[in-house]
C-alpha positions in Angstrom: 0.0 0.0 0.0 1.0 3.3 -0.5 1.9 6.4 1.4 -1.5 8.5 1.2 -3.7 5.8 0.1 -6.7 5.1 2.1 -6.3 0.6 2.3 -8.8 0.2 -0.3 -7.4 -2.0 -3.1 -8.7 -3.2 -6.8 -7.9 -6.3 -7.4 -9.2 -9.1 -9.8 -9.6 -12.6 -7.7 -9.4 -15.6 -9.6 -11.9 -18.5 -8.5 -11.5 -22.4 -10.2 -13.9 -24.6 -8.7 -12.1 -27.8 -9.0 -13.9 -31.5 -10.4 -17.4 -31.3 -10.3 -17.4 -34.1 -7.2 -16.8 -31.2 -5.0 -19.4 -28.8 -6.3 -22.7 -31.5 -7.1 -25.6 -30.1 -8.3 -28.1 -31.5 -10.6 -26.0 -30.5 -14.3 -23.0 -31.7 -13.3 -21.4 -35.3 -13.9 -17.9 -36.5 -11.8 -15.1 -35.5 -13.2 -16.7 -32.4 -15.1 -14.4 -29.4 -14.4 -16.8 -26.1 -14.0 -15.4 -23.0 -15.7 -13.2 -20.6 -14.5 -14.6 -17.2 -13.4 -12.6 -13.7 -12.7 -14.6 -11.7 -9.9 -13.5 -7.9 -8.9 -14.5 -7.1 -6.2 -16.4 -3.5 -5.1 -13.5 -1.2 -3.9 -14.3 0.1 -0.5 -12.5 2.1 1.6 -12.2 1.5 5.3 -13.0 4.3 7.9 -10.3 6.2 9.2 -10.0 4.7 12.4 -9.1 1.1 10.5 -6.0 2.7 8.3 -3.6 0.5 10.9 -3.2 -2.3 7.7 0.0 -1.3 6.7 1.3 -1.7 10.2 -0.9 -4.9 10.5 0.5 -6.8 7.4 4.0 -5.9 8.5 3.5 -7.5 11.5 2.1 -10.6 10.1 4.6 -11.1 7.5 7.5 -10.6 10.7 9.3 -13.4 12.5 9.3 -11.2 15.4 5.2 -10.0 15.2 4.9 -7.4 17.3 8.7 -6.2 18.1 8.5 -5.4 14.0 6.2 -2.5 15.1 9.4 -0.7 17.1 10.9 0.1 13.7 8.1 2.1 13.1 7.8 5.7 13.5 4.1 5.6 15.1 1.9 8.0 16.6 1.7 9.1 20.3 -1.2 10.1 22.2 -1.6 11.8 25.5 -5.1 11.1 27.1 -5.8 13.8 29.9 -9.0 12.9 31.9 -10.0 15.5 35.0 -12.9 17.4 36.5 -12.6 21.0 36.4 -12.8 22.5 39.8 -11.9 26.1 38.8 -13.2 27.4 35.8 -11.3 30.9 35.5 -8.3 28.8 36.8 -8.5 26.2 33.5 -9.1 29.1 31.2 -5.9 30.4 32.0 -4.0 26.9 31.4 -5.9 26.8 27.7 -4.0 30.4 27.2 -0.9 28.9 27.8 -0.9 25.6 27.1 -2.0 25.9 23.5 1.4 27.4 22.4 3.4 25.2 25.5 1.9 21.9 23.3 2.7 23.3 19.9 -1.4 22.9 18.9 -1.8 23.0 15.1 1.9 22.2 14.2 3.1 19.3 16.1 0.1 18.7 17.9 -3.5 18.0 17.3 -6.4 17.9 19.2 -8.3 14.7 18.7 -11.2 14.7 21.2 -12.2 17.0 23.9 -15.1 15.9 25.9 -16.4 17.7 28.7 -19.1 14.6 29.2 -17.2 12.1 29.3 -18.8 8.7 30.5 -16.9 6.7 32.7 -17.9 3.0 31.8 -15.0 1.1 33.8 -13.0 1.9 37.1 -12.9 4.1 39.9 -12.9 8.1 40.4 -12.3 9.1 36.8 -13.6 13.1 35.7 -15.5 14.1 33.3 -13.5 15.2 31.0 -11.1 14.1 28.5 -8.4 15.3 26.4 -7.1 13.1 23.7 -3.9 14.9 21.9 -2.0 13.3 18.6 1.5 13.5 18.4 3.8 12.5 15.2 5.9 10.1 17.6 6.7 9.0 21.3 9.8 10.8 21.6 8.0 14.2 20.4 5.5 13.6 22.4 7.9 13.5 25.7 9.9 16.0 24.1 6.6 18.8 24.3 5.4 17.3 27.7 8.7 17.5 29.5 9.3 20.9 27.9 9.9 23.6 30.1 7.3 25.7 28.4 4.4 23.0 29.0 6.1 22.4 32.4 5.6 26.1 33.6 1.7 26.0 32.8 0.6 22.3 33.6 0.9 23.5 37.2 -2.1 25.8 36.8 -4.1 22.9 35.6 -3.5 20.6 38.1 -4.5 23.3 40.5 -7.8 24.0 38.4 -8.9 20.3 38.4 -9.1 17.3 40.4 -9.2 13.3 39.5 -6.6 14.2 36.9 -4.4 11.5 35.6 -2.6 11.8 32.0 -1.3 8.5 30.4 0.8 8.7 26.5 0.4 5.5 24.4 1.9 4.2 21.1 -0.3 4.8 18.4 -0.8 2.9 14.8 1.3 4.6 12.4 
């Protein structure tokens, strides 16, 4: 697959149904051979959120599955989940941490949910923050910044239940 494509392939699928003893139906005698027929299939593209085949098919084709994937530039994400305590408090970390996180240039905001519905564990907030990253190490790089480290202060301050986690991403 290539760079910018979107998974979808055309391809023509060849299909030989073998001696007729395998395939019985009412025309057929054993040992007929049915015909041949060329079938191309309806080219549909996946939804975004299944564009990981590239990364999937390397892995399969690997002797070492998974430990392939390391090679890989992939994405990082940093999931952010707190309830706001302080509302003139949190405005005043978005002012800052917007530039601190490099939004729009290295960094993109994926999902920010002030709803959030807690469907598993214990004493999580309502709202969550998911930011994209082009890799782990820039990801780090921005967080442990001294820029992003002189605001997320102010944000721990305006909120409680906070926990942040980053994770590998596909591709």
């Amino acid at each position: 697959m290539e760079e910018g494509t979107d998974g979808a392939e055309d391809a023509e699928v060849a299909v030989v149904v073998g001696p007729r003893e395998s395939v019985r139906d009412s025309t057929s005698t054993p040992g007929e051979v049915a015909h041949a027929a060329t079938i191309t299939p309806k080219r549909i593209a996946p939804p975004p959120y299944l564009t990981f085949a590239k990364v999937s098919r390397q892995i399969s084709s690997s002797p070492v599955g998974l430990h392939a994937c390391k090679d890989q530039t992939m994405s990082a994400y940093l999931i952010v989940n707190y309830d706001v305590e302080n509302p003139d408090l949190y405005k005043e970390y978005q002012g800052g941490a917007a530039a601190a996180l490099r939004l729009g240039s290295e960094c993109d905001v994926l999902v920010l949910d002030p709803e959030s519905n807690q469907v598993e564990g214990e004493g999580a907030g309502k709202q969550t923050v998911v930011l994209k990253f082009g890799s782990m190490e820039k990801a780090k790089e921005i967080y442990e910044s001294g820029e992003y480290q002189a605001i997320v202060g102010t944000r721990h301050a305006a909120t409680s239940k906070h926990f942040a986690v980053l994770v590998n991403g596909f591709g």
